[in-house]
C-alpha positions in Angstrom: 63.5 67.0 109.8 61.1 67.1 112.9 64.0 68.4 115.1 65.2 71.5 113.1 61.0 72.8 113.4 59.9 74.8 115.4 59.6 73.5 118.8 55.5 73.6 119.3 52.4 71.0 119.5 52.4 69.0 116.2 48.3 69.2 116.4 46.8 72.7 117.0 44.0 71.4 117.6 45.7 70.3 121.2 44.3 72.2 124.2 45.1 72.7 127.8 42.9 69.5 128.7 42.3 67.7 126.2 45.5 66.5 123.4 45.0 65.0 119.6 46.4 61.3 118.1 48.2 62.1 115.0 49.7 60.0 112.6 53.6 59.9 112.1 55.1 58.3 108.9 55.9 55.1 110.4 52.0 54.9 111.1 51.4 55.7 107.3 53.9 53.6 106.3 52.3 50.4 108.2 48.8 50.9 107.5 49.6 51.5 103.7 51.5 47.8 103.4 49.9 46.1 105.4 46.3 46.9 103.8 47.1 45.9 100.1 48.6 42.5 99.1 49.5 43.3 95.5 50.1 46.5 93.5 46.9 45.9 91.0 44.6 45.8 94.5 46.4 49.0 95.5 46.0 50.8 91.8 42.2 49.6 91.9 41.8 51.2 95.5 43.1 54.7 93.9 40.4 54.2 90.7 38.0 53.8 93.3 38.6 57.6 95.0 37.9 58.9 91.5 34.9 57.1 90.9 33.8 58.7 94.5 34.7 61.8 93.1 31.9 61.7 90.5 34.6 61.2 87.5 32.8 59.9 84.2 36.4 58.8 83.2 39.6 57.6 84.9 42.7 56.7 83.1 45.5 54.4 84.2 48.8 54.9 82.9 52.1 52.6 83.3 55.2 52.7 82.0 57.1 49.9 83.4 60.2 49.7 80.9 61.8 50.0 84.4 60.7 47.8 86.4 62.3 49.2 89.4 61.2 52.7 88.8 58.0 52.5 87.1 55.6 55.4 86.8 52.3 54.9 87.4 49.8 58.0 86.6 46.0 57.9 87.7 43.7 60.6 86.2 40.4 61.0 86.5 37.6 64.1 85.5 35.7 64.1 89.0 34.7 67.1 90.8 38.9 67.8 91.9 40.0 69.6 94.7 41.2 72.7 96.4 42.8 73.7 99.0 40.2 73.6 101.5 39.6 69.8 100.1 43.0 68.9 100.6 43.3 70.5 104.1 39.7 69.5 105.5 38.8 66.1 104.0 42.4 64.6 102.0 45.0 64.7 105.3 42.7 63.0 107.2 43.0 59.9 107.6 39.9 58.1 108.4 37.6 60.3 107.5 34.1 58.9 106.6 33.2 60.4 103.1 29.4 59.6 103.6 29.1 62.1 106.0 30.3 64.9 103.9 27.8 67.5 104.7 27.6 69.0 100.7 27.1 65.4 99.4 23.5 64.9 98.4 21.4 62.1 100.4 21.8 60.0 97.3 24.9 60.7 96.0 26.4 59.4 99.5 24.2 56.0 98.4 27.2 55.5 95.7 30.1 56.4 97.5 32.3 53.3 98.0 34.6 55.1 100.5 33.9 55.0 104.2 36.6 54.0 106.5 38.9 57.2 104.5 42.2 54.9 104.7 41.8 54.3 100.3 44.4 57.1 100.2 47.3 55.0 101.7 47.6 52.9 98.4 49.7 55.9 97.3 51.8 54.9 100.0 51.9 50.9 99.5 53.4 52.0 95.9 55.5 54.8 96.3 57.0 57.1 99.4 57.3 59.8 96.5 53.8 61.1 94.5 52.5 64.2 93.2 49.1 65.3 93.3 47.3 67.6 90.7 43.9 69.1 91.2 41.9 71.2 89.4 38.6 72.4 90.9 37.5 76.0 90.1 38.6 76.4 86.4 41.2 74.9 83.8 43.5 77.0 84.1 43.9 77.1 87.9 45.9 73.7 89.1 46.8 73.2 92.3 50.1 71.1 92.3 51.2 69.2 95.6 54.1 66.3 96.4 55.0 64.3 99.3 58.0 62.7 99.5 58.9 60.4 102.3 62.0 59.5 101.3 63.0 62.6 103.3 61.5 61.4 106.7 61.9 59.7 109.6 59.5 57.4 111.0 58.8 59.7 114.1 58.4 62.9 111.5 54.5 63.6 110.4 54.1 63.9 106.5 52.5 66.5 105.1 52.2 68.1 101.6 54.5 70.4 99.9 52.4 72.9 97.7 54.4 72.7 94.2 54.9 76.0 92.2 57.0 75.2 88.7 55.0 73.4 86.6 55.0 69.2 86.6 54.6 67.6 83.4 53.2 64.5 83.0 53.6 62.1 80.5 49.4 61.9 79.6 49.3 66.0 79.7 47.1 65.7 76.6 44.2 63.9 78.3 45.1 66.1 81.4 45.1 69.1 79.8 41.6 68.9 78.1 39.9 68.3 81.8 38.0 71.2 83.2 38.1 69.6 86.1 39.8 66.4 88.0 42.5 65.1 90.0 45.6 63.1 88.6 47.7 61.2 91.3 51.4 60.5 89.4 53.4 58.5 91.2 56.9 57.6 90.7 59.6 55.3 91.3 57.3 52.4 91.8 58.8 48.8 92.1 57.1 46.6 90.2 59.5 43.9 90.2 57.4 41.5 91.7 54.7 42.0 89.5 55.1 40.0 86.0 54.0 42.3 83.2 51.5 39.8 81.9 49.7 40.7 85.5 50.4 44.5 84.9 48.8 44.1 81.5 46.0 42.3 83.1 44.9 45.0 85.0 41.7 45.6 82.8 40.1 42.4 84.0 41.6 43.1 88.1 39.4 46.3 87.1 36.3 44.5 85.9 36.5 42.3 88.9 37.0 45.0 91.3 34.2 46.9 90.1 30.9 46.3 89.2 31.8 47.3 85.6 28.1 47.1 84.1 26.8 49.1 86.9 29.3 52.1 87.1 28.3 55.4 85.3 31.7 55.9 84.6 34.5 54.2 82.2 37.9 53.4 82.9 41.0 52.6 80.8 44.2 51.2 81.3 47.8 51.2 78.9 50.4 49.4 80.1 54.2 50.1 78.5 56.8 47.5 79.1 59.0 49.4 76.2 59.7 53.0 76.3 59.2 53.3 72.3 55.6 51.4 72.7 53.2 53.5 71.7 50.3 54.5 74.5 47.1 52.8 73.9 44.3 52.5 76.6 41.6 50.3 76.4 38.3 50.2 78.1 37.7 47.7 80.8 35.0 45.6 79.9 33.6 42.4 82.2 35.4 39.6 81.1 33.3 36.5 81.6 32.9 32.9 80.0 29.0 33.6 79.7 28.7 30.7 76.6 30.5 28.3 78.9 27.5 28.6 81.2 24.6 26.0 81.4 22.4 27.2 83.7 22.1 30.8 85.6 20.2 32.5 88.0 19.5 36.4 87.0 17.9 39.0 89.1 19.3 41.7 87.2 17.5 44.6 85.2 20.1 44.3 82.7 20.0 40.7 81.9 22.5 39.2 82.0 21.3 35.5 80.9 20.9 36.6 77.5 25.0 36.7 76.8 24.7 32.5 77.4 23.7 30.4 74.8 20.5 28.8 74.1 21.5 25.6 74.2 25.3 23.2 74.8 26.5 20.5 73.6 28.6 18.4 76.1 31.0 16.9 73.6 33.5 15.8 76.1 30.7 14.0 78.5 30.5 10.9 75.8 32.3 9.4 72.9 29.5 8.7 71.3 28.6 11.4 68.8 24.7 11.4 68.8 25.1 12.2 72.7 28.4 14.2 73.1 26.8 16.5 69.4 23.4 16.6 71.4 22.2 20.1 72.0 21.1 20.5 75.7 18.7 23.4 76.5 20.4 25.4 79.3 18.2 26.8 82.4 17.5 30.1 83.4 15.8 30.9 87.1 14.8 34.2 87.6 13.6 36.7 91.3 10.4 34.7 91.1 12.2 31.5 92.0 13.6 32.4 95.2 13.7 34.7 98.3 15.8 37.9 97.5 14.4 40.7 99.2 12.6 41.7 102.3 12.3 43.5 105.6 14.8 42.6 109.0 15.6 44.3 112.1 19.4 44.7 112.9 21.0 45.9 115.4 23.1 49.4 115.8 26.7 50.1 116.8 24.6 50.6 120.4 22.7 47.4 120.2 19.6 48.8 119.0 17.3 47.1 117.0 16.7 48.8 113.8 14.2 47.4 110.8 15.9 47.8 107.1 15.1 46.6 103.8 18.1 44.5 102.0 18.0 43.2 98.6 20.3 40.9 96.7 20.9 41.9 93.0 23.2 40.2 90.9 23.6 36.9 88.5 24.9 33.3 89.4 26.0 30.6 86.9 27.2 27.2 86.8 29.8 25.9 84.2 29.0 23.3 82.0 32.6 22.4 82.4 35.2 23.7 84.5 38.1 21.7 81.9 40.2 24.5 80.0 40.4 22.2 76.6 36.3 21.4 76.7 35.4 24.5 77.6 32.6 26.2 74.6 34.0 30.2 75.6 37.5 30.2 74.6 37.3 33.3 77.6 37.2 30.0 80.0 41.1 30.7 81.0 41.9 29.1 84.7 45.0 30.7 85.9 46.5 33.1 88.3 44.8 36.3 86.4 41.1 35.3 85.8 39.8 32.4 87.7 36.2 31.2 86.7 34.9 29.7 89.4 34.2 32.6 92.0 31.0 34.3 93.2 31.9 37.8 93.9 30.2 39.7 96.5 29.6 43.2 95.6 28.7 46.3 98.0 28.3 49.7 96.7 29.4 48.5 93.0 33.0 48.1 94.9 34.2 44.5 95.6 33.5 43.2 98.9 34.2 39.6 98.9 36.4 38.4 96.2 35.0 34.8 96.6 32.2 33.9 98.5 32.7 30.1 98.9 35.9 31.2 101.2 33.8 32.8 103.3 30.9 29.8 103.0 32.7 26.4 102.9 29.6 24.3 103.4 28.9 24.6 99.6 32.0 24.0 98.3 31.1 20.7 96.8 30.8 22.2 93.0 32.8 25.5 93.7 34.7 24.9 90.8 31.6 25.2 88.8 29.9 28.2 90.1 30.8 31.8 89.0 28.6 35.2 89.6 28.2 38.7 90.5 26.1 39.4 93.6 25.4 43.0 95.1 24.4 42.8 98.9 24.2 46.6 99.8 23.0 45.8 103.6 26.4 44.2 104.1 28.0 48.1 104.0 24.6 50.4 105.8 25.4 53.5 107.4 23.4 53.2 109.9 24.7 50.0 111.4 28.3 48.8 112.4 30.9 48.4 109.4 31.6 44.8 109.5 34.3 44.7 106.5 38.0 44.3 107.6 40.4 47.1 106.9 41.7 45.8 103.6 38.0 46.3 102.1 38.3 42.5 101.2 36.0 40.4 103.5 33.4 40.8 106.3 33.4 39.7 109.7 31.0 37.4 111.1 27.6 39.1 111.1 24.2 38.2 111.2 23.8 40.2 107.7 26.4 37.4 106.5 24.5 34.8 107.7 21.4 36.3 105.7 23.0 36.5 102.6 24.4 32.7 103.1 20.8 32.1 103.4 19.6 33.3 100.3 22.6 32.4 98.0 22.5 29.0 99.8 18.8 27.7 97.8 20.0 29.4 94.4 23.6 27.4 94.5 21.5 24.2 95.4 19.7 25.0 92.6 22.0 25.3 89.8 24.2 22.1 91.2 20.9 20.3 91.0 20.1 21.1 87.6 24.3 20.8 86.8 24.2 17.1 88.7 21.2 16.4 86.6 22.2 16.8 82.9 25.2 14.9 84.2 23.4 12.1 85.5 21.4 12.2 82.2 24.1 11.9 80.1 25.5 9.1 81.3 22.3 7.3 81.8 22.3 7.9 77.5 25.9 6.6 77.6 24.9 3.8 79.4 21.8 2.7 77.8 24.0 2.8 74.4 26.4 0.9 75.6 24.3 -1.9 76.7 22.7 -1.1 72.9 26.2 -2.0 71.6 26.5 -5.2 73.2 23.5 -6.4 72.3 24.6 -5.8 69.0 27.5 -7.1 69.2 25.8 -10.4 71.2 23.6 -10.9 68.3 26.7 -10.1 65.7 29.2 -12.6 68.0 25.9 -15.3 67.9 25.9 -14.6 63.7 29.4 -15.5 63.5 29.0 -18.2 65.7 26.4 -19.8 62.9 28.7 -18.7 60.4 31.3 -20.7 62.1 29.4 -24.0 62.3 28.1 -23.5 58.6 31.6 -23.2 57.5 32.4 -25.8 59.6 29.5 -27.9 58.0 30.7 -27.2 54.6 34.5 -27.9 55.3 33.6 -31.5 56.5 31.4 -31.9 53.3 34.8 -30.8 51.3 36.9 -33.1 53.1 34.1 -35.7 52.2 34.2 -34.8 48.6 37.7 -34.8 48.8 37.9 -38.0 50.2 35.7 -39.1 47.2 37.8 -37.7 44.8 40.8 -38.9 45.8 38.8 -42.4 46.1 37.9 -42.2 42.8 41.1 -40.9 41.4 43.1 -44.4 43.3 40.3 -46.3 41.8 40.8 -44.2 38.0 44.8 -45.1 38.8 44.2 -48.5 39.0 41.9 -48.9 36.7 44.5 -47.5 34.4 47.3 -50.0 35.4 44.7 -52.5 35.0 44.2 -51.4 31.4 47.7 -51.2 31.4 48.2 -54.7 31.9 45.7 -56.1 29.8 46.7 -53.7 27.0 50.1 -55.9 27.1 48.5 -59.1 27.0 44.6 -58.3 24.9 46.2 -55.9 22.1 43.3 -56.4 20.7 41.0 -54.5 23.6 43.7 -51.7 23.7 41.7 -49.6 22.4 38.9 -50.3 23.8 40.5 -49.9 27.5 41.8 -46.2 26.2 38.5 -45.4 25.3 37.3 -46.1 28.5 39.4 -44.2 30.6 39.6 -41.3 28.9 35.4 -41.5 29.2 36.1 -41.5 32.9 38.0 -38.7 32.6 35.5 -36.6 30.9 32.9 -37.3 32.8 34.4 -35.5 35.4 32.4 -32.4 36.0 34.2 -29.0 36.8 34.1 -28.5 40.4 35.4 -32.2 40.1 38.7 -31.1 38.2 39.4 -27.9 39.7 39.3 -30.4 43.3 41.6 -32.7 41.7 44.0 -30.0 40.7 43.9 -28.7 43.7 45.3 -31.9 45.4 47.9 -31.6 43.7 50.5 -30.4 45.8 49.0 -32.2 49.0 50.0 -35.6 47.2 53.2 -33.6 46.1 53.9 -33.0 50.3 52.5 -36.8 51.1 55.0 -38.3 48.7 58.0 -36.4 49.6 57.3 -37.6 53.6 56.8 -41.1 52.5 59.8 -40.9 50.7 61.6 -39.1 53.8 60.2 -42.3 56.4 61.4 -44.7 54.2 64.7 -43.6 53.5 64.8 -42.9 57.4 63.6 -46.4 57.7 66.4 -48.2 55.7 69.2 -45.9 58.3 67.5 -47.7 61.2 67.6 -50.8 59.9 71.3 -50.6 59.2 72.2 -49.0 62.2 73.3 -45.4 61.0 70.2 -43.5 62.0 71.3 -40.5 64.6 70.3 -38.0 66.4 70.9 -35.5 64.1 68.7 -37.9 61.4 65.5 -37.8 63.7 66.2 -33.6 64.3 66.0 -33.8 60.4 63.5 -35.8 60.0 61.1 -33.7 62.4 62.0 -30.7 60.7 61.0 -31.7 57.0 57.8 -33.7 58.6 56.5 -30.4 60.6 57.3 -28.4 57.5 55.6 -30.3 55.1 52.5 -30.6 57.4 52.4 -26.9 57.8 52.5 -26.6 54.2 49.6 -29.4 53.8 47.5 -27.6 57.0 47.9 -24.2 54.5 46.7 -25.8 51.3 43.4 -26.9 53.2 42.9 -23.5 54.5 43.0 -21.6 51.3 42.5 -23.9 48.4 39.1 -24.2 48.5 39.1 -20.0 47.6 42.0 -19.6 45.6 41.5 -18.2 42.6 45.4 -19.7 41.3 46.1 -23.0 40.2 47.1 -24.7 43.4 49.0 -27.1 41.1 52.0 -24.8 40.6 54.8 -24.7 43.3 55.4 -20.9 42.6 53.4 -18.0 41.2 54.4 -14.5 40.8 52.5 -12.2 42.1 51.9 -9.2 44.4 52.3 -10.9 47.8 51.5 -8.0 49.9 47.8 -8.8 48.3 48.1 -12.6 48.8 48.8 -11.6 52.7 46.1 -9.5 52.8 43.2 -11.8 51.1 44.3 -14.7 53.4 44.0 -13.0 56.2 41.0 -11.9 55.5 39.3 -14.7 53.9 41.6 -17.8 56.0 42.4 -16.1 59.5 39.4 -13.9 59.6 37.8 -16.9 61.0 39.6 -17.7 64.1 37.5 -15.6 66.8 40.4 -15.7 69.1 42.1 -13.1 68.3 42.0 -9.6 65.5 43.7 -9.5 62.8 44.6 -5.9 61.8 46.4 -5.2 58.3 48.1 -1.5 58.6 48.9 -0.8 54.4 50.8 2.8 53.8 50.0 2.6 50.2 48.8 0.4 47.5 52.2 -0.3 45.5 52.6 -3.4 44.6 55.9 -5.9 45.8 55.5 -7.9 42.7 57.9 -11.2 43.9 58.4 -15.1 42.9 57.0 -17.3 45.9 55.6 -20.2 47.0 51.7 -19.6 48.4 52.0 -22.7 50.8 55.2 -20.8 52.6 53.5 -17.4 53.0 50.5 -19.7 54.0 52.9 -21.2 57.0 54.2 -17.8 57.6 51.1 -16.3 58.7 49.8 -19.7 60.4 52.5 -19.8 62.9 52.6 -16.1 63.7 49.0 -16.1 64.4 49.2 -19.4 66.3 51.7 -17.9 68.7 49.8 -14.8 69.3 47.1 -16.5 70.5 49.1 -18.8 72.9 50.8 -16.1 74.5 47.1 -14.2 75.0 47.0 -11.5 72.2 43.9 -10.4 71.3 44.7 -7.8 68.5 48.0 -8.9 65.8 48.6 -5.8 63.8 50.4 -6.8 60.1 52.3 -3.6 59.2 53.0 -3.9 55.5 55.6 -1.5 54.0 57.0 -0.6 50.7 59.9 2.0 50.6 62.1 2.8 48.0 64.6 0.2 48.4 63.1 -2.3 51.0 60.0 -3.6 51.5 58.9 -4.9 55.4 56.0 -6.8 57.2 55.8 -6.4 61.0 54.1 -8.8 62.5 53.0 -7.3 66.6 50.7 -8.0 69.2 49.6 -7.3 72.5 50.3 -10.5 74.0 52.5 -11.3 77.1 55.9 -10.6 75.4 58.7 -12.4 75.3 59.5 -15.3 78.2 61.6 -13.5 80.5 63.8 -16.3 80.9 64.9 -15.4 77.0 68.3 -13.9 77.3 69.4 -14.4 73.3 66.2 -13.9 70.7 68.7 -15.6 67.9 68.1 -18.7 69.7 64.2 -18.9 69.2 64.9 -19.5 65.7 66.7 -22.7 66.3 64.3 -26.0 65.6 62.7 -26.9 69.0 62.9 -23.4 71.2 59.5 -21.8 71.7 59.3 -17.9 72.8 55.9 -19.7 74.5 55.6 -21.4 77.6 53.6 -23.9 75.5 55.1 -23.5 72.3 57.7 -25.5 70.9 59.2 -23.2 68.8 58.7 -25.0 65.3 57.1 -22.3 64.3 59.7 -19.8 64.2 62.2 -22.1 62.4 60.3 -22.7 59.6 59.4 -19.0 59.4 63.0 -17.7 59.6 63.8 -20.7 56.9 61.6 -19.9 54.4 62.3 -16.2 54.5 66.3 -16.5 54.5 65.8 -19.4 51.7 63.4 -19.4 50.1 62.2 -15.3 49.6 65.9 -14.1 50.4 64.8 -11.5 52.9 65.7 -11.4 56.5 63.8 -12.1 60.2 64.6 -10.7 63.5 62.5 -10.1 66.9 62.4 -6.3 68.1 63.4 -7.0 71.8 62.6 -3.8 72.9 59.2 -4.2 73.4 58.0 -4.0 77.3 54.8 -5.8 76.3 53.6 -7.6 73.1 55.9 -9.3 70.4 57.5 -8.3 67.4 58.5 -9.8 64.3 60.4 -7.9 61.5 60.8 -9.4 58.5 63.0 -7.3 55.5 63.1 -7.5 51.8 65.7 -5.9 49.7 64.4 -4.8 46.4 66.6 -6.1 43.1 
């Protein structure tokens, strides 16, 4: 401690008139955290002494298997130090390392260093480092420690020469160094730092240095584990080049030639002509702008002073700035690489770790924009240092307001062309589009003939059926007729016989198969003649009811459905129409109707959703499936569907159709769906729910299965019906 030392000025260099600042550790202590916001800035900033120091190599070592106390070991094979180095040039803090007089006029070009303060990231990370150097030969190492665990904030640091040798955990890549420096630091808390951003040092590294530019190389390993095994890799640039459509390159090294030729901008349409479409991407080169020149500035004294500044460096624009589009699969946007910065570069040390805080004006496509600019002028010796004291931004200057001036025509540039291949591809979209619905104009006016010539030929069928049925009344009475006189002229019997069954072969075909195909239509006009008139007689007598008119509408509407359904489909079916059942697959029958009967309707589309292709082989009557599907599409379309999906289904012991659409839904004033199936309740507010009754009738009676309505729909209507297989 300061108060058991010998009681004399701190500073010899303190005269009679004239008495030195010096720094205590509580001075140290508040530059050091105060200068660095993270631990990778602060490991970067200790890279960067190395790199000053001429080193063609710097490792970076961590072993955080404890968090708390993590080690952190920095070597590199510059030029080292001795004692002179350490006492002269390291102490001092603030010490301008351009001025060195043994630097040569263009090594000082390349050193990054000038306010001397780099060496207080030691102190952000760790009150207790050691510092080997080696600067004359191998085998001479100059150890040193400070430990400020041991002070008070009034003491004044200082470093503690070490004699007994300190072993590091990388002593094989120290050991083989003629020369170099290697900073080990321990106890470092790295508890606030996740390891995936530890292990993300390398691209920290490629960001904070102007990788591609450096003569040197550095490497990083990164140990969560005490038994992982040490690995460093190189740090290499880490940038979504192929994501990039257009770029502006100024560079000797070329940069544009890591993009692609050409993108496709698959998630700009969903048309795959235009979203598969190769786009050339754009290239502008120094030619193009204003980069370079001559400008007087002024000194730290106000003097004008005429210097030559250059901007050197690439620009891009992103074709997209969406993780899941992007071409590179190196276009990550998170916490550890963001894509959409243009990084100002002095001295081949970042400046300006995104230039569009600095520059909000041209924020508009930020997210698009990413690039590495150099702007030495920004850091000249010979006029005022204008960055802060974290190395991490510049104050306003007229040298900023240069470079805004250049990068501002370049960023125009690429938005432009970026805003244009936009704009183009959705003109393409568009024109399409309006392609489509012409198509689908004249395919709409098609159908719309189609329509009116089916029309045309259903009203000639109902004529010919009128003229068959004519003719078969006239055929039946004829055939009474010859009945009767058969009774009374035995002798023409045979005459009569003869002539009828002439009439009956002189039917053609088309003629018969009609006929047949009546069949069940008089069948279903019989049985509701039958019905009136036995209706009739209760009337007349007095016992017709209530309950005999609910009846009597219910077998009327039924047999009219069934009638409706025969006139739909018998004109195509390829069954005889005569026969009340067949047995067939009716998952086909459902399918063939709708698309050959309720195709037709324009109103709404009919979608039939078919797992497989096994067949639900099954006794039933066509007519009945006929009503089925009649009714189900009839109340789609009153309740505004324009899409009824038919989900067929054949498991291993049940077979179901579910009918849905994407109508209204159910009327909210429905509390009990059971009571939709009753005769006379519509789930419509213009139906009048006849429809439904006959449904769940003919499936409970007739095909043995069940019906039910899936109330849990929010918006659309379901129908379930369920067949158990025998």
């Amino acid at each position: 401690m300061m108060a058991d030392m010998e009681k004399k000025d701190i500073n010899n260099r303190n005269t009679e008139n004239a008495i030195y600042f010096n720094f205590s550790y509580a001075a140290l202590k508040l530059l050091g955290k105060n200068l660095y916001s993270n631990a990778a800035n602060a490991i970067s900033e200790l890279v960067a002494n190395g790199l000053d120091a001429k080193a063609k190599n710097v490792y970076v070592y961590i072993d955080m298997s404890d968090k708390e106390h993590s080690i952190i070991e920095i070597i590199d094979d510059g030029m080292g130090m001795n004692y002179e180095d350490l006492a002269r040039k390291y102490v001092w803090i603030g010490r301008n390392k351009r001025n060195d007089v043994d630097l040569l006029e263009d090594d000082k070009k390349n050193v990054m260093g000038r306010k001397g303060i780099g060496k207080l990231a030691a102190l952000y990370l760790s009150n207790n480092y050691f510092i080997l150097t080696k600067k004359d030969s191998v085998n001479k190492v100059n150890q040193w420690q400070i430990n400020l665990s041991k002070y008070d904030d009034s003491d004044f640091p200082k470093l503690d020469r070490i004699n007994k040798q300190i072993v590091i955990e990388n002593n094989d890549i120290w050991g083989k160094m003629q020369h170099g420096t290697a900073i080990v630091l321990n106890n470092v808390d790295l508890r606030r730092n996740g390891a995936k951003r530890i292990e993300a040092l390398k691209r920290v590294f490629a960001d904070f240095y102007l990788i591609d530019e450096l003569a040197s190389s550095i490497y990083v390993s990164v140990k969560t584990d005490k038994k992982q095994k040490t690995n460093f890799e190189k740090v290499e640039k880490f940038v979504a080049f192929e994501n990039l459509f257009a770029m502006y390159d100024n560079t000797n090294s070329g940069q544009y030639k890591k993009m692609r030729k050409s993108i496709a901008f698959s998630w700009a349409s969903k048309y795959s002509h235009i979203a598969n479409k190769e786009r050339e991407t754009i290239i502008f080169n120094k030619k193009d702008f204003n980069y370079k020149g001559k400008k007087k500035f002024k000194t730290e004294n106000g003097e004008l002073i005429e210097k030559e500044y250059e901007l050197v460096g690439w620009i891009g624009v992103h074709a997209t700035i969406d993780s899941k589009n992007a071409i590179d699969e190196k276009f990550i946007r998170n916490d550890i690489y963001k894509p959409n910065r243009l990084r100002i570069y002095v001295r081949n040390k970042l400046a300006v770790a995104d230039f569009f805080e600095m520059h909000p004006s041209t924020q508009a496509m930020s997210n698009y924009v990413e690039g590495d600019i150099t702007f030495n002028i920004l850091d000249d010796d010979d006029l005022p240092d204008i960055a802060t004291s974290s190395r991490q931004d510049f104050l306003d200057d007229e040298r900023v307001e240069l470079l805004i001036s250049i990068l501002d025509p370049i960023i125009n540039s690429l938005f432009k062309v970026r805003n244009e291949i936009g704009q183009k591809i959705r003109n393409e979209n568009e024109k399409y589009e309006d392609y489509i619905k012409e198509q689908e104009e004249n395919k709409r006016k098609k159908e719309e003939e189609a329509r009116q010539k089916a029309e045309e030929q259903a009203r000639e069928a109902e004529r010919k059926k009128n003229e068959a049925e004519e003719k078969q009344r006239k055929a039946e009475e004829e055939k009474q007729l010859a009945n009767s006189r058969a009774e009374k002229l035995s002798v023409n019997l045979g005459s009569e016989k003869k002539r009828n069954h002439f009439l009956v072969n002189s039917l053609d075909d088309d003629q018969i198969n009609f006929a047949k195909r009546l069949h069940m239509i008089r069948i279903n006009t019989s049985t509701i003649a039958k019905i009136v008139k036995n209706n009739v007689n209760k009337l007349n007598r007095g016992k017709f009811k209530e309950k005999d008119a609910w009846d009597l509408l219910k077998k009327i509407s039924y047999l009219s459905a069934r009638m409706q359904a025969v006139l739909e489909y018998s004109a195509m079916a390829k069954f005889n129409t005569k026969e009340e059942f067949i047995e067939d697959n009716l998952f086909d029958f459902i399918e063939e109707y709708c698309e050959n009967v309720l195709a037709q309707d324009e109103d709404i589309e009919i979608r039939i959703l078919r797992e497989d292709r096994k067949d639900f082989i099954i006794r039933f009557i066509p007519q009945d499936i006929a009503v089925i599907l009649d009714n189900v599409v009839s109340n789609s379309i009153k309740y505004n569907a324009t899409i009824l999906k038919i989900v067929l289904n054949n498991d291993e012991d049940f077979c179901t159709i579910d009918f849905i659409d994407n109508g209204d839904g159910l009327n909210p004033n429905v509390e009990d769906t059971s009571e939709l199936f009753e005769f006379g309740k519509g789930y419509t507010y213009t139906g009048t729910g006849v429809g439904l009754y006959h449904i769940k009738n003919i499936v409970e009676e007739e095909l043995k299965g069940t019906v039910d309505i899936k109330s849990e729909q929010t918006k659309g209507f379901n129908l379930h019906v369920r067949f158990k297989k025998l």
